[in-house]
SELO-717082 format. One line per 3 residues: their letters; for each residue x negated, y negated, z of C-alpha. Coordinates in nm, 2 decimals, always signed. Last residue first. Layout:
N
A> X,Y,Z | ... $
end
This chain:
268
XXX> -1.10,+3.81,+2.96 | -0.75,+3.77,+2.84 | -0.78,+3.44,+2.61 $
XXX> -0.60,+3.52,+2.32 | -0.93,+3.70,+2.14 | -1.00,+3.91,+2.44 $
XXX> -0.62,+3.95,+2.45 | -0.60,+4.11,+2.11 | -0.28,+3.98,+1.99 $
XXX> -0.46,+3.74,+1.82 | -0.63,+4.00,+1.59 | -0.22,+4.08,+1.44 $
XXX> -0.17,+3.72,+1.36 | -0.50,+3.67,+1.17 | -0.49,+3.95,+0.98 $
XXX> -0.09,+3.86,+0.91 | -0.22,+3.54,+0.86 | -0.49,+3.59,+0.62 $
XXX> -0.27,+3.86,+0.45 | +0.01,+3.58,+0.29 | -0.29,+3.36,+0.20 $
XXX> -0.49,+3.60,+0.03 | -0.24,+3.76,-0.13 | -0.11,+3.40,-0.24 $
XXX> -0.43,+3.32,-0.43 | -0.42,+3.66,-0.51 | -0.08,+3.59,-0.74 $
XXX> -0.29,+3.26,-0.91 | -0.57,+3.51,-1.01 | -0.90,+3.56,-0.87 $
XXX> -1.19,+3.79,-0.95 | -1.37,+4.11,-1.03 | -1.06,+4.27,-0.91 $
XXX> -1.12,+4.46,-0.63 | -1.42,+4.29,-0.51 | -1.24,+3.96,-0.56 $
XXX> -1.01,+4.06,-0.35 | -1.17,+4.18,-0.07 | -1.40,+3.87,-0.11 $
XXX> -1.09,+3.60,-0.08 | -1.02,+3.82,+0.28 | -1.34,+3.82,+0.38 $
XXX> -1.36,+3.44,+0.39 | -1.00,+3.33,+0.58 | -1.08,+3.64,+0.81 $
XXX> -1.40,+3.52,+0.87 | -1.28,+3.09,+0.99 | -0.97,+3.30,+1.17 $
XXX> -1.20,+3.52,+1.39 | -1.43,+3.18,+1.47 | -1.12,+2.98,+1.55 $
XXX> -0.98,+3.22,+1.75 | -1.32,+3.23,+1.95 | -1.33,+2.86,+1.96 $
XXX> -1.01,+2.86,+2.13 | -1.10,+3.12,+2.36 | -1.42,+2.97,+2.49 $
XXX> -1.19,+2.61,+2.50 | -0.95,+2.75,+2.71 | -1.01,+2.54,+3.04 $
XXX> -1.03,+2.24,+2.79 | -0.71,+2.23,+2.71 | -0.59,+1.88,+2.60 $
XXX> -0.94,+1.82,+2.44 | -0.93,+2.19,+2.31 | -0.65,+2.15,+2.15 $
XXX> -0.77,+1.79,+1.97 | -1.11,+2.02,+1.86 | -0.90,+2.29,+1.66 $
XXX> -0.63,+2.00,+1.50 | -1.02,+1.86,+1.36 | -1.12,+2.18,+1.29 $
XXX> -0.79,+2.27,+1.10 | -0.87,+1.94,+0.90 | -1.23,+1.92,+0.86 $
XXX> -1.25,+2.24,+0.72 | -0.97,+2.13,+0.48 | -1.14,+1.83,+0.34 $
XXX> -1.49,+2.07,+0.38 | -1.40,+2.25,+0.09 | -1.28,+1.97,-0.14 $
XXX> -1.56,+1.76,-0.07 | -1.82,+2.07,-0.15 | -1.74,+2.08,-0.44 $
XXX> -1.54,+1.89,-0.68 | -1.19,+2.11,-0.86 | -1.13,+1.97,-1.16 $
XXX> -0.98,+2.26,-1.32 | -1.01,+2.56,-1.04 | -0.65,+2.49,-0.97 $
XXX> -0.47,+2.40,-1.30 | -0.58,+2.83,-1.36 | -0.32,+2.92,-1.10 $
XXX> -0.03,+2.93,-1.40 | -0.27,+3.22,-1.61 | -0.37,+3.08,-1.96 $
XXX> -0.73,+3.17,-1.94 | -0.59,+3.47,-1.66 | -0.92,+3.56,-1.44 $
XXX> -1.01,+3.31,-1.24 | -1.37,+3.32,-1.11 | -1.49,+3.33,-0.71 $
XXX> -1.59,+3.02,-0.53 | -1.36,+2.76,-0.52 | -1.05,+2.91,-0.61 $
XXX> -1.10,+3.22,-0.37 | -1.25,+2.93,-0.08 | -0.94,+2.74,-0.18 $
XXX> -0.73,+2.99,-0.04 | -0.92,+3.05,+0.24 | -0.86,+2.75,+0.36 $
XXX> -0.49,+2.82,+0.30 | -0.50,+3.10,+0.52 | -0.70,+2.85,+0.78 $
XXX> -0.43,+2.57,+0.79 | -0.14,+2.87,+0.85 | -0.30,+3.02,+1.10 $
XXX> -0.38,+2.71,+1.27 | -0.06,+2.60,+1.26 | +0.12,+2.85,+1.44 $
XXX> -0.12,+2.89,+1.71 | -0.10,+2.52,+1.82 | +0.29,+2.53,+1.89 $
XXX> +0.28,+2.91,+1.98 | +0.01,+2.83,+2.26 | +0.18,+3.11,+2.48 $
XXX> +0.38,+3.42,+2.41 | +0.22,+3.57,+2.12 | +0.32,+3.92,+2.14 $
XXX> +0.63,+3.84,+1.93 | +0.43,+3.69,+1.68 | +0.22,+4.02,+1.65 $
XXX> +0.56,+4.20,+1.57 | +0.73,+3.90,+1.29 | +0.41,+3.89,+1.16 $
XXX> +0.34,+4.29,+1.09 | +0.70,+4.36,+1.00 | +0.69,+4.10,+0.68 $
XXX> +0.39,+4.23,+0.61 | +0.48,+4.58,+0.54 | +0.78,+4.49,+0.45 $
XXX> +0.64,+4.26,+0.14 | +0.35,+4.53,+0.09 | +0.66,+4.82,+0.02 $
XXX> +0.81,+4.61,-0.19 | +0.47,+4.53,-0.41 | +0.39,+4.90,-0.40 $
XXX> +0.74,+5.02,-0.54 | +0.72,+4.79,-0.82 | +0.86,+4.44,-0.86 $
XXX> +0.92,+4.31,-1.19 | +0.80,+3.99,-1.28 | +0.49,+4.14,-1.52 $
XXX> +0.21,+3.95,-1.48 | +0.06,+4.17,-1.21 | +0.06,+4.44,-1.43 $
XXX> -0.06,+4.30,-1.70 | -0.36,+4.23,-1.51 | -0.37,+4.58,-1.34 $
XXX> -0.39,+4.73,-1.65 | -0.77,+4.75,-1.74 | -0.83,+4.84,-1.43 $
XXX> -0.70,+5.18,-1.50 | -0.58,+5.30,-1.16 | -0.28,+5.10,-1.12 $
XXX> -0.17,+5.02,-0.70 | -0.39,+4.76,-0.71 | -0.19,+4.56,-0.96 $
XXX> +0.17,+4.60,-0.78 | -0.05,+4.51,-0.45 | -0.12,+4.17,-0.64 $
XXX> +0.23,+4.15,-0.77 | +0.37,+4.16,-0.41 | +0.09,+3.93,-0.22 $
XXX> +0.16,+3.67,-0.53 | +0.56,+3.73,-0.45 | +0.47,+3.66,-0.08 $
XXX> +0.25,+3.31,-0.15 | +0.56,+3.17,-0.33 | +0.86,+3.31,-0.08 $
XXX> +1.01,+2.96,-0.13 | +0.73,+2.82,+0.10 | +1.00,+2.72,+0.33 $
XXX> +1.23,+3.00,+0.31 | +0.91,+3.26,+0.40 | +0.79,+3.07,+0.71 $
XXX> +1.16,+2.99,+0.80 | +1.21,+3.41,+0.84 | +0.88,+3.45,+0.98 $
XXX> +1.03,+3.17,+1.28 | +1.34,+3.31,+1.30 | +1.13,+3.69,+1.35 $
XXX> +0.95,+3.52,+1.63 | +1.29,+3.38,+1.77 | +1.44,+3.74,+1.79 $
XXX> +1.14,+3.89,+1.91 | +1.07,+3.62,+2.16 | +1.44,+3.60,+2.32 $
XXX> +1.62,+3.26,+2.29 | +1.62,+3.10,+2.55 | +1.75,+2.76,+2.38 $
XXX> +1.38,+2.59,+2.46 | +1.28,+2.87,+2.32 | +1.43,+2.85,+1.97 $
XXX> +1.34,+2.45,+2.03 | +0.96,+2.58,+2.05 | +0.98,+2.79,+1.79 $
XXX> +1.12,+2.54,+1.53 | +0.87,+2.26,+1.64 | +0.59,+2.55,+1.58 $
XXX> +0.70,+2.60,+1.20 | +0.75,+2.24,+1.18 | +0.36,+2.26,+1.30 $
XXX> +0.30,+2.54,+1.08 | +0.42,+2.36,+0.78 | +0.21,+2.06,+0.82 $
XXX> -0.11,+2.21,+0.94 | -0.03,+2.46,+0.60 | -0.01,+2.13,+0.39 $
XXX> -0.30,+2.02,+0.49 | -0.51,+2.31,+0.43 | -0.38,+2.35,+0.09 $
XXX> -0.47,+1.95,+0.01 | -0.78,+2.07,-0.17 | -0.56,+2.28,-0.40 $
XXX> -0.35,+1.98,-0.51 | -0.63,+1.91,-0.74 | -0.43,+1.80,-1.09 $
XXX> -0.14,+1.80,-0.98 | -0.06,+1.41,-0.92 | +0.31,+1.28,-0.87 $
XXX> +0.42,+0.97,-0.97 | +0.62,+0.90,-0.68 | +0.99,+0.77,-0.74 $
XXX> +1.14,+1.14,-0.72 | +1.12,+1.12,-0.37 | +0.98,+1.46,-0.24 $
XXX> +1.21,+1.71,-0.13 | +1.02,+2.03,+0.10 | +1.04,+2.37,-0.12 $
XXX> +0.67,+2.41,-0.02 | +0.33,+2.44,-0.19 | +0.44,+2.28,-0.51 $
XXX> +0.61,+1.97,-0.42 | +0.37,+1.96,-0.04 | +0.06,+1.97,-0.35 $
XXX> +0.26,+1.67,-0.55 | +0.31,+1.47,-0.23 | -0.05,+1.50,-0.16 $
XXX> -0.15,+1.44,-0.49 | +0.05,+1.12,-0.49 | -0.07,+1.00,-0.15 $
XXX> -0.42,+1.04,-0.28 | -0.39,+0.87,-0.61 | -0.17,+0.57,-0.36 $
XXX> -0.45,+0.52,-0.11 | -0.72,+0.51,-0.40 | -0.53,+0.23,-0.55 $
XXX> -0.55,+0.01,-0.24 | -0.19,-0.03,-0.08 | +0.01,-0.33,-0.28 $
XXX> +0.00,-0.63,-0.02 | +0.29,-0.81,+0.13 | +0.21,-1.19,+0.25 $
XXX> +0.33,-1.23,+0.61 | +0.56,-1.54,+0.59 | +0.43,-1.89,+0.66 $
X> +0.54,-2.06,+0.98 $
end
């Protein structure tokens, strides 16, 4: 009997693994095997991905918590808490410098502002602000946590690389720039589009009683994702790698907070 020969995976499988590995590196405080050779060069595109993956640990989390009976305030706040410790707080401290550059009137300053690693009274009161906002519209989430959870978090990150695709970065040397550098449109766009839709679509298969308020959520979360890159860039005549996080951190607080709308959960 001859023995199974052992292939090497194509080479396109392995460049894709590897930037995949290298955007969950960056994105997350998650361990990757030091043995891959790691690829940074368009880990935004994989953004998407990465928040299906994190919200869906996120969700696993939750649904234990409950399965422990553990009260929904207390368990939604666990779950804000893991949100934060699992992305290393990376999104939050861009949301924090960002309101720290807002906050200036000459708009000259606001760059310098934002580069500087100090938090100001604006940037601590935005990390409460939000923190209390997710950690309250989670608790009046009751149902669909599991599918919720990721979603935000896939189309926040969509968003994301709407702001990196579309608007202009701002800092020449600023750590975000890698991002916009190679990026190829549309593909790396509708990669993540397809994604969250794709995790969209396989909810409503299993549900499809709730499929109007599915698609509704879906529709909220898809102009959320978009006006919140514009705010920004509005503001600030661009992007920078701390409003790539703003836009992430505030897309699903937005998102969050309009979900505990019951015409958008569901409650006709």
């Amino acid at each position: 009997m001859h023995q199974l020969a052992h292939y090497p995976p194509p080479p396109a499988v392995l460049v894709n693994l590897n930037s995949l590995l290298a955007a969950l590196t960056f994105y997350t405080c998650f361990p990757v095997s030091p043995n891959f050779q790691l690829d940074f060069a368009r880990i935004a595109r994989w953004a998407p991905a990465i928040g299906l993956l994190l919200g869906g640990g996120l969700g696993l989390a939750d649904l234990g918590l409950d399965w422990l009976q553990m009260p929904i305030l207390t368990r939604s706040g666990i779950v804000v808490v893991l949100w934060m410790w699992w992305t290393g707080g990376l999104h939050l401290d861009g949301a924090m410098d960002t309101a720290d550059g807002l906050a200036v009137q000459d708009p000259d300053r606001r760059l310098t502002v934002m580069s500087d690693s100090v938090t100001g009274a604006f940037g601590a009161m935005v990390a409460v602000v939000i923190i209390l906002l997710k950690t309250c519209a989670l608790s009046e989430i009751p149902d669909d946590r599991l599918w919720i959870l990721p979603l935000v978090a896939g189309w926040s990150r969509w968003g994301q690389v709407l702001a990196i695709a579309f608007y202009p970065y701002l800092k020449i040397q600023g750590k975000g720039a890698f991002h916009r550098q190679g990026m190829k449109l549309p593909q790396d766009i509708l990669l993540g589009l397809a994604l969250v839709l794709t995790v969209t679509g396989w909810q409503i298969y299993l549900q499809p009683a709730n499929w109007i308020s599915i698609a509704l959520r879906s529709l909220v979360s898809s102009g959320i994702a978009v006006l919140t890159g514009y705010y920004f860039d509005r503001r600030l005549g661009g992007h920078t790698g701390d409003t790539y996080g703003a836009v992430v951190e505030w897309t699903e607080t937005f998102i969050l907070c309009l979900y505990t709308i019951p015409m958008v959960n569901g409650g006709w």
